[in-house]
C-alpha positions in Angstrom: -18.1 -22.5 -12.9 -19.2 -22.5 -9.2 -16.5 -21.7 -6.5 -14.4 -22.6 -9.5 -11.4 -20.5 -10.0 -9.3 -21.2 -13.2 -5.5 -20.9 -12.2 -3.4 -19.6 -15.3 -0.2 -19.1 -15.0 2.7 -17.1 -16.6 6.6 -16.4 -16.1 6.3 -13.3 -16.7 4.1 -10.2 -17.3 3.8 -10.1 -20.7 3.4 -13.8 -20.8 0.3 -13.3 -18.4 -1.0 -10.3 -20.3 -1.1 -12.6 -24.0 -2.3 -15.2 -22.1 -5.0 -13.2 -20.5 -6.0 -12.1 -24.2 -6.5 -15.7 -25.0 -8.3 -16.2 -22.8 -10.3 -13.4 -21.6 -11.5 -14.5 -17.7 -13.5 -12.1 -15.8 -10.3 -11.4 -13.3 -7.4 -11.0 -13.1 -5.2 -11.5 -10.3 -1.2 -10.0 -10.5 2.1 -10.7 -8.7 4.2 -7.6 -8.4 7.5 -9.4 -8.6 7.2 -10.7 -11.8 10.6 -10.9 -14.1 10.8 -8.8 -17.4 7.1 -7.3 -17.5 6.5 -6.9 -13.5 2.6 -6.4 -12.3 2.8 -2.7 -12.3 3.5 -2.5 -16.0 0.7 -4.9 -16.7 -1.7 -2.9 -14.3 -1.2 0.0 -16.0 -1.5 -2.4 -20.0 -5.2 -3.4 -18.0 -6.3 0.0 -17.6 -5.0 2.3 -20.6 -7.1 -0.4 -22.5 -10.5 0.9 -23.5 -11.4 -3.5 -23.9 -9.8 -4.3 -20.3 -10.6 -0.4 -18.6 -13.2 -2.3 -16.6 -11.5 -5.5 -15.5 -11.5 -6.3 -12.2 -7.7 -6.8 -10.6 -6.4 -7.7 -7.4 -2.2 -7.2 -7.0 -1.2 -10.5 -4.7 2.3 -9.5 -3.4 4.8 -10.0 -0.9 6.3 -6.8 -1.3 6.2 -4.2 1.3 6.6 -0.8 1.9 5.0 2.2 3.1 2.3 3.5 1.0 2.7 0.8 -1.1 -1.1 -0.7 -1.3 -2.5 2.9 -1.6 0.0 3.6 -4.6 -1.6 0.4 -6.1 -5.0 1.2 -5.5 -4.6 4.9 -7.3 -2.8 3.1 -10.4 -6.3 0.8 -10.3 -5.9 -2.0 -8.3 -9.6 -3.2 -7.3 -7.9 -5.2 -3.9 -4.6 -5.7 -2.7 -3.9 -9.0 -1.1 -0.7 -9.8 0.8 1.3 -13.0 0.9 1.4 -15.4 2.7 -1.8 -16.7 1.3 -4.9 -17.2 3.4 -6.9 -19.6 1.0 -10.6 -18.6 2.5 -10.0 -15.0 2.2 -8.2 -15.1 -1.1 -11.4 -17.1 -2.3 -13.7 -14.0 -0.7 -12.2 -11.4 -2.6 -12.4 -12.7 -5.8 -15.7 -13.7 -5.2 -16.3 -9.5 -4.2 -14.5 -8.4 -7.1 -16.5 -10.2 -9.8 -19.9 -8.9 -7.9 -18.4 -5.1 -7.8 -17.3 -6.0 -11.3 -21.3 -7.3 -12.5 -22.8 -4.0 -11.0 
């Protein structure tokens, strides 16, 4: 494990919620703009779930708008992380989100 982070993938957000199920990582991290399923709808699958109540998830988005990252945060985003991607701080969050997550 180390500074390993495992990079799955999906099309969509029911894709990434089945493959999430498979495969049960200690994260997860979401994409807004996601076709069929979009993050919001799996956001809201991650915390109605008694099994996946408690799992840490941080929305990674380019979308903007007022108020957006505080609407997030009430529907149970742990972080909110804006695109363009800044590898080093990406890489911090996680790493804060699993220790919040093991308290």
């Amino acid at each position: 494990q180390g500074d390993r982070i495992a990079d799955i993938r999906a099309e969509d957000g029911a894709v990434a919620w089945e493959s999430w199920q498979k495969s049960r990582h200690p994260l997860v991290v979401l994409d807004l703009d996601m076709p069929k399923v979009g993050g919001r709808e799996v956001l809201e699958w991650v915390r109605q779930n008694p099994t996946t109540a408690q799992l840490p998830v941080i929305v990674f988005t380019a979308t903007t708008g007022e108020g957006l990252e505080a609407e997030l945060m009430g529907a149970g985003a742990d972080d909110y992380i804006r695109k363009p991607l800044d590898p080093a701080r990406f890489t911090a969050r996680v790493k804060a989100a699993l220790r919040r997550a093991a308290v």
